[in-house]
C-alpha positions in Angstrom: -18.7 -23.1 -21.7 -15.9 -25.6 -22.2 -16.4 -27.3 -19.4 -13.7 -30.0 -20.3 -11.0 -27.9 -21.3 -11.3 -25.7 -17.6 -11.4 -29.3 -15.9 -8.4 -30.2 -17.9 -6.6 -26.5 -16.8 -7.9 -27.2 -13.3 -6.1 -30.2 -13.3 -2.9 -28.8 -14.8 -2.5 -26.2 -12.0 -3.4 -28.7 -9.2 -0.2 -30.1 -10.7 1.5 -27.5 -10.8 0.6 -26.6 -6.8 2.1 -30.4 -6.2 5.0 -29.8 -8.3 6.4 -26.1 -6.7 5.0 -27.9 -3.2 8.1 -30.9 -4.6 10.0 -28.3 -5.2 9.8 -26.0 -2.1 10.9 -29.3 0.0 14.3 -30.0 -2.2 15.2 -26.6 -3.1 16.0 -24.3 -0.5 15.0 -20.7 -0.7 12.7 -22.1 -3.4 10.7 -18.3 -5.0 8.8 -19.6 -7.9 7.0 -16.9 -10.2 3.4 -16.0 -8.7 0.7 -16.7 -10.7 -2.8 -16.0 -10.1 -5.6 -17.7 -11.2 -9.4 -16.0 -12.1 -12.1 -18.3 -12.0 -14.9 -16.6 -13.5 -18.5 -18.3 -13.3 -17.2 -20.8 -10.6 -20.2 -21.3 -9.6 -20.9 -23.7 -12.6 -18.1 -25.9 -12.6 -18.6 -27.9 -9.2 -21.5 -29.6 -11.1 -19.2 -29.9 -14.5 -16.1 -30.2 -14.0 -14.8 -33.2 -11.8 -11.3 -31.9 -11.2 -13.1 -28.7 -9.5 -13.7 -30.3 -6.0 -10.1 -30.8 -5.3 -8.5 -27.3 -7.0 -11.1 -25.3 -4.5 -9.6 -27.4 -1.6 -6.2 -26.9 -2.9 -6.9 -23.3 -3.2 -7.9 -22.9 0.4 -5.4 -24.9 2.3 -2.1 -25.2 0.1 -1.4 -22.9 -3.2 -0.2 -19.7 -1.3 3.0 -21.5 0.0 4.1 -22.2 -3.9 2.7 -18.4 -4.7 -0.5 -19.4 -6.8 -3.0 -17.3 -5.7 -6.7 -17.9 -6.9 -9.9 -15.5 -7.6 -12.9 -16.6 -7.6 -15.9 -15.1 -9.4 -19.3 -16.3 -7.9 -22.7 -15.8 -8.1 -23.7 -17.1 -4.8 -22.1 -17.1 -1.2 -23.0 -20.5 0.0 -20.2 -23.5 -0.5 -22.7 -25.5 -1.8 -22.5 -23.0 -4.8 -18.9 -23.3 -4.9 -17.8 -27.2 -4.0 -20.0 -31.0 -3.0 -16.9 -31.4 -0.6 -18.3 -31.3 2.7 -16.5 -30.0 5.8 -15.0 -26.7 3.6 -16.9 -24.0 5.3 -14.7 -22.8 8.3 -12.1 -22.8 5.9 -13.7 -20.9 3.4 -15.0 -18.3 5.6 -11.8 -17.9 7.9 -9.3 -17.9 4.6 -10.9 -15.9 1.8 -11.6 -12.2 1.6 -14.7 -11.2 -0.6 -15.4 -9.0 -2.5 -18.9 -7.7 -3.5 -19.0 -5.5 -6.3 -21.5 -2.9 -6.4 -23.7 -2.2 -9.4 -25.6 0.7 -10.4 -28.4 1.2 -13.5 -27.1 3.3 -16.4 -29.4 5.5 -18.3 -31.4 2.5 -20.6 -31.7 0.7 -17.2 -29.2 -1.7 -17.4 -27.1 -2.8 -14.2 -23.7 -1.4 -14.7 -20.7 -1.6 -12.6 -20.4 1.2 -10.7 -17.0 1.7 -9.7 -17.6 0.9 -6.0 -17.1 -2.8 -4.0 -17.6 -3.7 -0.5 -14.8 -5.9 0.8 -15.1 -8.2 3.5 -12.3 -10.1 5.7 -12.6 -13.0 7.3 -11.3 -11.1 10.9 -14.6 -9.3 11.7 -16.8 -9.5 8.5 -17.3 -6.0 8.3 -17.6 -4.6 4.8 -15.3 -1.7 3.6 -16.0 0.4 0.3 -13.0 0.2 -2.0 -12.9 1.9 -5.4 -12.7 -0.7 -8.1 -10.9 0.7 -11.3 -12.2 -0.1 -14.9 -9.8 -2.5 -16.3 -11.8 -3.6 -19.5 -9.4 -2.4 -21.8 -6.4 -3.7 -20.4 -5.0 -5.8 -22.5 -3.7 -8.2 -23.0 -3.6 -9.8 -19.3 0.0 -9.9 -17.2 1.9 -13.3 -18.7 1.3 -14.7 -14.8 -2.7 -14.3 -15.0 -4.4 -17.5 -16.9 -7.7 -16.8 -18.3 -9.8 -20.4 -17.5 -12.8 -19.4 -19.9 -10.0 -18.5 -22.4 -9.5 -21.5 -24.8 -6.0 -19.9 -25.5 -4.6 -20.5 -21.7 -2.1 -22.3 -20.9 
């Protein structure tokens, strides 16, 4: 719940999308490193976090180019959830696949994972069961996966 140090991150990797996009333009055959970014409890940060607006709309229109690649963890559907910039939703909806994990109650009645998702593509909408595999005890996370609610990223 350090709101200010994931607006401060946010704005270090819309700088980092500007810098690789400098980059691309000056060096030819430019391949940086991919990096992917997990933004868990999204939801959240278009009400706390002022740099948030501009890294979703960076997200959707110009990281993949400079191989950042983002994940977003939501509680809701709706863009109103997810940014205040108006104008976003075709782009949202035409340029993001979801992914709806699928829970299931475990034996005290709590909702548990269940090793199932339904994935959806912005084509035809349709949702396709995929497996999801347990990665809880993976650690630590690949050097080119930054961890926003992790006061350690970097």
């Amino acid at each position: 719940m350090d709101y200010q140090a994931i607006d401060d991150e946010l704005g270090n990797i819309s700088a980092l999308i500007k810098s690789r996009y400098e980059q691309r333009a000056t060096i030819p055959n430019f391949n940086p490193q991919p990096m992917t970014v997990i933004c868990e409890e999204f939801t959240k940060w278009s009400a706390k976090c002022p740099n948030s607006d501009d890294f979703f709309s960076a997200a959707l229109s110009d990281c993949r180019k400079v191989r950042v690649h983002v994940v977003y963890v939501a509680h809701a559907r709706t863009m109103g959830a997810l940014t205040k910039k108006v104008g976003m939703s075709a782009m949202f909806e035409n340029g993001s696949t979801k992914l709806e994990i699928l829970g299931k109650l475990n034996e005290l009645g709590k909702t548990v994972p269940s090793g199932f998702a339904d994935l959806y593509n912005s084509r035809d909408g349709k949702p396709r069961r995929v497996a999801i595999p347990d990665l809880s005890k993976v650690e630590p996370l690949p050097e080119n996966v930054i961890n926003l609610n992790d006061r350690r990223a970097s």
